[in-house]
LOFILUM-453019 format. One record per residue: residue number from 1; residue in one letter; x negated, y, z negated of N, C-alpha, C, O in turn. Coordinates in Angstrom, 1 decimal. Layout:
# residues N
REC    n  res     nc1     nc2     nc3    cac1    cac2    cac3     cc1     cc2     cc3     oc1     oc2     oc3
REC  NUM    a       X       Y       Z       X       Y       Z       X       Y       Z       X       Y       Z
...
***
This chain:
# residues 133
REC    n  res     nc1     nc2     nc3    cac1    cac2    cac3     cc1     cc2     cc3     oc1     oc2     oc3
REC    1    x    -5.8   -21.7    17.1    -6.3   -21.8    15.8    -5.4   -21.0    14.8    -5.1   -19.9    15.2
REC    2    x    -5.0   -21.3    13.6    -4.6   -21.0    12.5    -5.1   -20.1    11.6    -6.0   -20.3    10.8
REC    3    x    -4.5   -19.1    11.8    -4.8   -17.9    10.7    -4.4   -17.4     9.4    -3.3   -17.2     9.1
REC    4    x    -5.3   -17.3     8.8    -4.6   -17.1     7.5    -5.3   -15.8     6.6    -6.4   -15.5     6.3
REC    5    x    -3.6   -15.0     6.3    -4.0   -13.8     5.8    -4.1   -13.6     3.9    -3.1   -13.7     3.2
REC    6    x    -5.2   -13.3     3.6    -5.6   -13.3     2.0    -5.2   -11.6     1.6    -5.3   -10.6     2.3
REC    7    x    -4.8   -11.5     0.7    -3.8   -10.3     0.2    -4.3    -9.9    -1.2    -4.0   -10.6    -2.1
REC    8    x    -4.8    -9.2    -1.4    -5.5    -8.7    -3.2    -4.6    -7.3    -3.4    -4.5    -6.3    -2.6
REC    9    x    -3.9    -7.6    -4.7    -2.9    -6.5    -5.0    -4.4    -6.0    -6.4    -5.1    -6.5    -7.3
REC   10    x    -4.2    -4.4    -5.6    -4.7    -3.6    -6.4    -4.0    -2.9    -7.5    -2.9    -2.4    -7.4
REC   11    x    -4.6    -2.8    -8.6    -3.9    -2.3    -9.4    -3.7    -0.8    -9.4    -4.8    -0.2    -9.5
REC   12    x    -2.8    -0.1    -9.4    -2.6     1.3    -8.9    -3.2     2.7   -10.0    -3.4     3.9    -9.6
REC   13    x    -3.6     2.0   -11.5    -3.8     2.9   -12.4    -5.2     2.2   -12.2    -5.3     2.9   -11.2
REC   14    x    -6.2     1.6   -12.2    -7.1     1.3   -12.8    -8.2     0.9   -11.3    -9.4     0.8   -11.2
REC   15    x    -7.6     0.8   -10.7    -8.0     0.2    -9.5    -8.2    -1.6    -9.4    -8.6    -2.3    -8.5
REC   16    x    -7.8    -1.9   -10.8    -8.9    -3.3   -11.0    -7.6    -4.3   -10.4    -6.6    -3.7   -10.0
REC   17    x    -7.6    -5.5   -10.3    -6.9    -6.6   -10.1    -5.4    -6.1   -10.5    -5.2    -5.5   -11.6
REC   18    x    -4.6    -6.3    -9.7    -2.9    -6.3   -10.2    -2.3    -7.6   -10.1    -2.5    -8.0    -9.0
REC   19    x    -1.5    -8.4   -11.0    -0.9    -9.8   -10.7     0.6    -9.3   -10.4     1.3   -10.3   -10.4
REC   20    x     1.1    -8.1   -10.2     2.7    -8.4   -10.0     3.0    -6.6    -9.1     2.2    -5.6    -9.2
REC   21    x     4.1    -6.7    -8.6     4.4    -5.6    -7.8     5.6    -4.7    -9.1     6.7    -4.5    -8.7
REC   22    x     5.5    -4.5    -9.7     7.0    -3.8   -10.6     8.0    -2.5    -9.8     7.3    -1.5    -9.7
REC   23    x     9.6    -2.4    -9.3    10.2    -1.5    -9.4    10.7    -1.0   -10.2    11.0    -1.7   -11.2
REC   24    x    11.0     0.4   -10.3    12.0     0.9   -11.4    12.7     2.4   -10.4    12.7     2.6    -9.2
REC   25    x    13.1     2.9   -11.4    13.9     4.2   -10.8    13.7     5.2   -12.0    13.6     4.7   -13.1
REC   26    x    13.9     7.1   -11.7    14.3     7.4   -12.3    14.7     8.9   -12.2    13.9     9.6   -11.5
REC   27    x    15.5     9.4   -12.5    16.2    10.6   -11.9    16.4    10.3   -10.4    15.9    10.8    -9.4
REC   28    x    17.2     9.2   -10.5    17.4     9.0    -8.9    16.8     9.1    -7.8    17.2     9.6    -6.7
REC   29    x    15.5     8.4    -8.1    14.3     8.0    -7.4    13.9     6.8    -7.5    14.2     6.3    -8.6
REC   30    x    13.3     6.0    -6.6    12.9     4.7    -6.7    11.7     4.3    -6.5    11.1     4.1    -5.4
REC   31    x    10.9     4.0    -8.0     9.5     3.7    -7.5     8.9     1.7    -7.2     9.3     0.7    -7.8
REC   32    x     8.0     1.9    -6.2     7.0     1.0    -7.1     5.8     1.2    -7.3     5.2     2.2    -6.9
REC   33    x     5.1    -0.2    -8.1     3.7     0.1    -8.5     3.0    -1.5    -8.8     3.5    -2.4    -9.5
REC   34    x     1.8    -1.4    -8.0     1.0    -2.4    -8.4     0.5    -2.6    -9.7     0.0    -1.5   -10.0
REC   35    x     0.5    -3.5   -10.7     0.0    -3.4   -12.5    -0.7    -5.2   -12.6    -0.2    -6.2   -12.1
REC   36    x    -1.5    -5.0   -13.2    -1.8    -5.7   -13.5    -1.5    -6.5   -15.0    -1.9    -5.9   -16.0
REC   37    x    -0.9    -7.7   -15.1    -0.5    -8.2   -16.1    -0.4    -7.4   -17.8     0.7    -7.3   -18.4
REC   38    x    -1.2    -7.1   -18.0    -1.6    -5.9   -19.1    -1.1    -4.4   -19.2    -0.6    -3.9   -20.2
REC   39    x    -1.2    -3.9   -17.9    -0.2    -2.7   -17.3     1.1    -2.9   -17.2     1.9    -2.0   -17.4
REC   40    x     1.5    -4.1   -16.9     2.8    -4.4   -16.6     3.8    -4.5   -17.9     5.0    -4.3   -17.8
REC   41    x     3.1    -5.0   -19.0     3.4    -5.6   -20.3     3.3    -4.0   -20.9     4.3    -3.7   -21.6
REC   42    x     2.3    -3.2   -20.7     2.4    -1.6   -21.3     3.4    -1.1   -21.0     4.0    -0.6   -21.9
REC   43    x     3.9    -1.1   -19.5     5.2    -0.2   -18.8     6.5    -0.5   -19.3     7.5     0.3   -19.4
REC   44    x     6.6    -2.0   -19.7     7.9    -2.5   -20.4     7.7    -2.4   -21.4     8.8    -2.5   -21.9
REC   45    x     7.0    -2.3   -22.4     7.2    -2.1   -23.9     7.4    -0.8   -24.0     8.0    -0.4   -25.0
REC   46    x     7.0     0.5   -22.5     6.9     2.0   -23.0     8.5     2.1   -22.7     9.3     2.6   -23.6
REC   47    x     8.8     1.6   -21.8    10.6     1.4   -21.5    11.5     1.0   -22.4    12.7     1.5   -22.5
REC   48    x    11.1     0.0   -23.1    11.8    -0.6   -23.8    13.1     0.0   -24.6    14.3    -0.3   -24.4
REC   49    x    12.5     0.9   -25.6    13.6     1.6   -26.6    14.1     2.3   -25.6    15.3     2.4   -25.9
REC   50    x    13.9     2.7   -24.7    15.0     3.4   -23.3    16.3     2.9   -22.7    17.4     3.3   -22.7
REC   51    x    15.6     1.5   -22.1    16.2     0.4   -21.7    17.4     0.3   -22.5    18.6     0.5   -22.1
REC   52    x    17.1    -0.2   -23.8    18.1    -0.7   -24.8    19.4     0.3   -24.9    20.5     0.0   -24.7
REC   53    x    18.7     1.4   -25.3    19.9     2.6   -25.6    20.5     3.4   -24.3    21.4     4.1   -24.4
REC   54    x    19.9     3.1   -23.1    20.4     3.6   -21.5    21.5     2.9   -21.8    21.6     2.2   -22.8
REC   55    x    22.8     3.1   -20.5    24.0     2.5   -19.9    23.6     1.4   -18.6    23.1     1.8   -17.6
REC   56    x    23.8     0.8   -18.7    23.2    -0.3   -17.2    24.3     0.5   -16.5    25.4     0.5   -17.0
REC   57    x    23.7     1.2   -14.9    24.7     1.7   -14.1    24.7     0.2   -12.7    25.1     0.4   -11.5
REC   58    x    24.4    -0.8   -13.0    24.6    -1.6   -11.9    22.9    -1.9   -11.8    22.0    -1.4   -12.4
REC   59    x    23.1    -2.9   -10.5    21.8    -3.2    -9.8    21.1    -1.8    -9.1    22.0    -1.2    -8.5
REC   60    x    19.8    -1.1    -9.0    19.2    -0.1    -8.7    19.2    -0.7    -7.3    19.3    -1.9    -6.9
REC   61    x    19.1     0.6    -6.4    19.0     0.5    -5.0    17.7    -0.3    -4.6    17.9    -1.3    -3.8
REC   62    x    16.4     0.0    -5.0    15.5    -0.5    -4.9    15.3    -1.7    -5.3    14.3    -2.2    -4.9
REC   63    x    16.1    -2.4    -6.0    15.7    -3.4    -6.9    16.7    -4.7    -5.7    16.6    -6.0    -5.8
REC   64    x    17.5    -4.2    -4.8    18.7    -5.3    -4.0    17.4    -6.5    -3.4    17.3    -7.8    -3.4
REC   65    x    16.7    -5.8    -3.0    15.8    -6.9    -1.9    14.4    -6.9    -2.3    13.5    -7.3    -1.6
REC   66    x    14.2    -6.3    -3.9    12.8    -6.4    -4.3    12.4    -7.8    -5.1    13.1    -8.4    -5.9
REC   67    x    11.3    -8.1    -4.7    10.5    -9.9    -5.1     9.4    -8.7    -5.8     9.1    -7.5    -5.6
REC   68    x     8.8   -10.0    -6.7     7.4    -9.4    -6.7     6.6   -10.3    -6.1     6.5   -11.5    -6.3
REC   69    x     5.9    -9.3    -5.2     4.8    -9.8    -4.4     3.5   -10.1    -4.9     2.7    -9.5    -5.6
REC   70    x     3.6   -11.5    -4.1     2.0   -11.9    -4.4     0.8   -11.7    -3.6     0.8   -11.3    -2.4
REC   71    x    -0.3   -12.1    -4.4    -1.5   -11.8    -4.0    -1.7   -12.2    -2.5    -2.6   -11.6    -1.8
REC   72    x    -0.8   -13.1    -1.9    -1.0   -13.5    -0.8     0.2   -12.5     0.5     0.2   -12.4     1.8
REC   73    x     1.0   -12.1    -0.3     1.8   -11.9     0.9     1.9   -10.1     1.6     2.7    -9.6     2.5
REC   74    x     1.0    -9.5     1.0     0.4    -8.3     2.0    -0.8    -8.6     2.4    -1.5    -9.4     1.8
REC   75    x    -1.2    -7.6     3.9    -2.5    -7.7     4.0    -3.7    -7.1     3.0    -3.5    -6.5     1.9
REC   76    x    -5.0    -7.2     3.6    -5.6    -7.2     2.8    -6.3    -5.6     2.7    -7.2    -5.1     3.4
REC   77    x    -5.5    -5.0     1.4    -5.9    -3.5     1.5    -7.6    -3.1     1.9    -8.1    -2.3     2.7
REC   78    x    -8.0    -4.0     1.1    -9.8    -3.6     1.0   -10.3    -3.4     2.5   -11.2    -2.7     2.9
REC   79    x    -9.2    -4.4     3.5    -9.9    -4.5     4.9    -9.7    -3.3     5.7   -10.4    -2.6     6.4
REC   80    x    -7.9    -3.4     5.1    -7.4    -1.8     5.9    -8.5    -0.4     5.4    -9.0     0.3     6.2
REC   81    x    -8.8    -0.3     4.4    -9.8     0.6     4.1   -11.0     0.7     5.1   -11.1     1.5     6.0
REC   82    x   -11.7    -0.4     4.8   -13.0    -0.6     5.6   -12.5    -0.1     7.0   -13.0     0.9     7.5
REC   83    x   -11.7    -0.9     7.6   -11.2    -0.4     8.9   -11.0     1.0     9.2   -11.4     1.4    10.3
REC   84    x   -10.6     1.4     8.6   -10.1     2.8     9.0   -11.1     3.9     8.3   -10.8     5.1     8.6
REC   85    x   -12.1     3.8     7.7   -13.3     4.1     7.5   -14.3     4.5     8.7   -14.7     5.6     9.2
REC   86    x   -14.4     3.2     9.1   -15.2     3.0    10.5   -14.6     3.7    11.7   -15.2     4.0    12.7
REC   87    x   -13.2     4.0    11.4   -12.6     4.2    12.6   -12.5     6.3    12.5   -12.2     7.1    13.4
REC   88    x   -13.0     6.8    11.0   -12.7     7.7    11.0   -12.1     8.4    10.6   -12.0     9.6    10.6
REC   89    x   -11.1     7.2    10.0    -9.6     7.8     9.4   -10.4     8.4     8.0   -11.5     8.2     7.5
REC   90    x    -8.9     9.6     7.3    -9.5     9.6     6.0    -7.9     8.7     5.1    -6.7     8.7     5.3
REC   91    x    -8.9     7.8     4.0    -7.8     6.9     3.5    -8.6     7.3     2.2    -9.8     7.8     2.1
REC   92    x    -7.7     6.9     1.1    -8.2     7.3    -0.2    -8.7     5.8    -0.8    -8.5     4.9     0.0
REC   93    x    -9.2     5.5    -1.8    -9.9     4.3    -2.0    -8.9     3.6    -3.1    -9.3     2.6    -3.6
REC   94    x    -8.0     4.1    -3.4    -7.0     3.6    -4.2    -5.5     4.1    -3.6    -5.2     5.0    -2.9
REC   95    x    -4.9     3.3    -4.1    -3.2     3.6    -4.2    -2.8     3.1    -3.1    -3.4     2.2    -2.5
REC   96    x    -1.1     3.8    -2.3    -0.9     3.2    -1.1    -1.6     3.6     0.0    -2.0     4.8    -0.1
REC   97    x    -1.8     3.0     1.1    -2.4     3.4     2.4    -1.4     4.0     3.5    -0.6     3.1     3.9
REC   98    x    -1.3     5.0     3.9    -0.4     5.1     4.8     0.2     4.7     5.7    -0.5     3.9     6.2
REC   99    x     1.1     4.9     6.1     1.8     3.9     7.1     1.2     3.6     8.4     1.1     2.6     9.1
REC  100    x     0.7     5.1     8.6     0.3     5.3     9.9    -1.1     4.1    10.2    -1.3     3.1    11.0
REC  101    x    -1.9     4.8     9.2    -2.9     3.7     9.4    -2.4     2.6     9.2    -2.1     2.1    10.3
REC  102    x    -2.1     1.8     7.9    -1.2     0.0     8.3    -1.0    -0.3     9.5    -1.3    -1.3    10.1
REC  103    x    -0.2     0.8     9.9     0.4     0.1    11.4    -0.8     0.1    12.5    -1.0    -0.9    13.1
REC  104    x    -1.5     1.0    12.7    -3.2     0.7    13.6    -3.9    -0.2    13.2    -4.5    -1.0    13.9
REC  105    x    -4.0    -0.2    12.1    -4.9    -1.6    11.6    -4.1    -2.5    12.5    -4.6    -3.1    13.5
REC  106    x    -2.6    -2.7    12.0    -2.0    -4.3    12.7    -2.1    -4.4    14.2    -2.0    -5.5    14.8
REC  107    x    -2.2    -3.2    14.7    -2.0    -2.8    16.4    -3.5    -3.0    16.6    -3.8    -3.5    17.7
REC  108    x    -4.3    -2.7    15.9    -6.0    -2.9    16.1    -6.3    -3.8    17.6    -6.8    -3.4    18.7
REC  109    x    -6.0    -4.8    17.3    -6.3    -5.6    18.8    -5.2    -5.7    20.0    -5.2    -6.8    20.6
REC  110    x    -4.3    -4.7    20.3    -3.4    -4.6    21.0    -3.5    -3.8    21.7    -2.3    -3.6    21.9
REC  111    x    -4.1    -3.0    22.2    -4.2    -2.0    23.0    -6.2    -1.9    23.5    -7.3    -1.9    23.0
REC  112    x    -5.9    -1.8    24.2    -7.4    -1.7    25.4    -8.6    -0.5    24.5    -8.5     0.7    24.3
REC  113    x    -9.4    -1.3    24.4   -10.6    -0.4    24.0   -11.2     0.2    24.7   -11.8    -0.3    25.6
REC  114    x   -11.4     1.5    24.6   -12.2     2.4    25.5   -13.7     2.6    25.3   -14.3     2.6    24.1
REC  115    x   -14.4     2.7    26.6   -16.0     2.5    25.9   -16.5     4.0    25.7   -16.3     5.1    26.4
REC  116    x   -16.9     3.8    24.9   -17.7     4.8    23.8   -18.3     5.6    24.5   -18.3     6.7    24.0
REC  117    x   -19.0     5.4    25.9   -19.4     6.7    26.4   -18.4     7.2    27.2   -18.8     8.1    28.0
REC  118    x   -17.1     6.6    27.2   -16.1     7.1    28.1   -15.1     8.3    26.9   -14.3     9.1    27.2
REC  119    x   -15.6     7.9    25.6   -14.7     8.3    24.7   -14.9     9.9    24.1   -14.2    10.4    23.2
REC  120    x   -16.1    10.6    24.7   -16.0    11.7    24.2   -15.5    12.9    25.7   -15.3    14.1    25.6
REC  121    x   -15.4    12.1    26.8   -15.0    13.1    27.3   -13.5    12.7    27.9   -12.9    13.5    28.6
REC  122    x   -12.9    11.5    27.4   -11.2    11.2    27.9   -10.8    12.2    27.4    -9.7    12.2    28.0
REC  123    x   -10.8    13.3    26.7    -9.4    14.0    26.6    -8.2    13.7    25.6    -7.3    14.5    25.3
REC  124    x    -8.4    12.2    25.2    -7.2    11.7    24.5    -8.0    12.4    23.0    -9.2    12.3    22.8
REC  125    x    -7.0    13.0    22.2    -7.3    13.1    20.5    -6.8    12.0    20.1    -5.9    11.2    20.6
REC  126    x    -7.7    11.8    18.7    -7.2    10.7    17.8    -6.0    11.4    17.0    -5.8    12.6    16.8
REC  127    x    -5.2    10.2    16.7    -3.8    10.9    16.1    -3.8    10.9    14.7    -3.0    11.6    14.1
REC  128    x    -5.0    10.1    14.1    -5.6    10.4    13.0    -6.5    11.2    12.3    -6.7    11.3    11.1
REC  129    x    -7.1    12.0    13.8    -7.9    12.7    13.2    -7.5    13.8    12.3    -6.3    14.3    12.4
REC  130    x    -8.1    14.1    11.6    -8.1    15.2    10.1    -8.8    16.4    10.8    -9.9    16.3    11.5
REC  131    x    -8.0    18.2    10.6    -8.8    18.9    10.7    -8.6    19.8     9.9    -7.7    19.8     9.2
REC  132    x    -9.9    20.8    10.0   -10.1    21.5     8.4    -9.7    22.9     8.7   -10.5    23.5     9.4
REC  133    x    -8.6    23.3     8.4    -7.7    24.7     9.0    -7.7    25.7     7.9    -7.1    26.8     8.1
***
């Protein structure tokens, strides 16, 4: 059966819908950021008089292999949330999700589930878990 993965770009300042991924750089840093059409159109007009009067020093590092991504071609943050919710993790409700978690979410059904009453006395720590020191 045919799978198919739905992808919702959040917008990183507002949390609401984002239609485009934007890179930039600065002091020799490379960012990106989810914006939504409105955000996106704010960020380049705040750039703008910069832009114009800057030196173009070449193509930015960040920018060689950057697309902007669409709504379809990451997974779906909201799920990774929920997921790692359930699982215990702590994930913040906005912005990027950590790697660590992404990658358990994707590993999610790859590795052998242990039953729940086996799970408080295995010995194994979660590698997620959070403690308060």
């Amino acid at each position: 059966m045919a799978q198919r993965v739905i992808t919702k770009l959040i917008d990183d300042l507002d949390g609401g819908k984002a239609d485009e991924t934007i890179s930039f750089g600065l002091d020799g840093r490379y960012y990106e950021i989810d914006l939504s059409a409105d955000h996106a159109e704010d960020l380049r007009s705040a750039l703008e008089a910069f832009v114009k009067a800057g030196r173009k020093q070449g193509t930015a590092k960040a920018a060689k292999n950057t697309t902007t991504r669409s709504a379809a071609s990451r997974e779906d943050t909201a799920a990774i949330r929920e997921w790692a919710k359930a699982q215990g993790l702590k994930v913040n409700d906005r912005g990027r999700i950590a790697l660590e978690i992404a990658n358990a979410y994707r590993n999610r059904n790859t590795a052998p589930k242990a039953d729940q009453s086996d799970k408080k006395d295995s010995g194994v720590a979660n590698p997620f878990s959070v403690r308060d020191e």
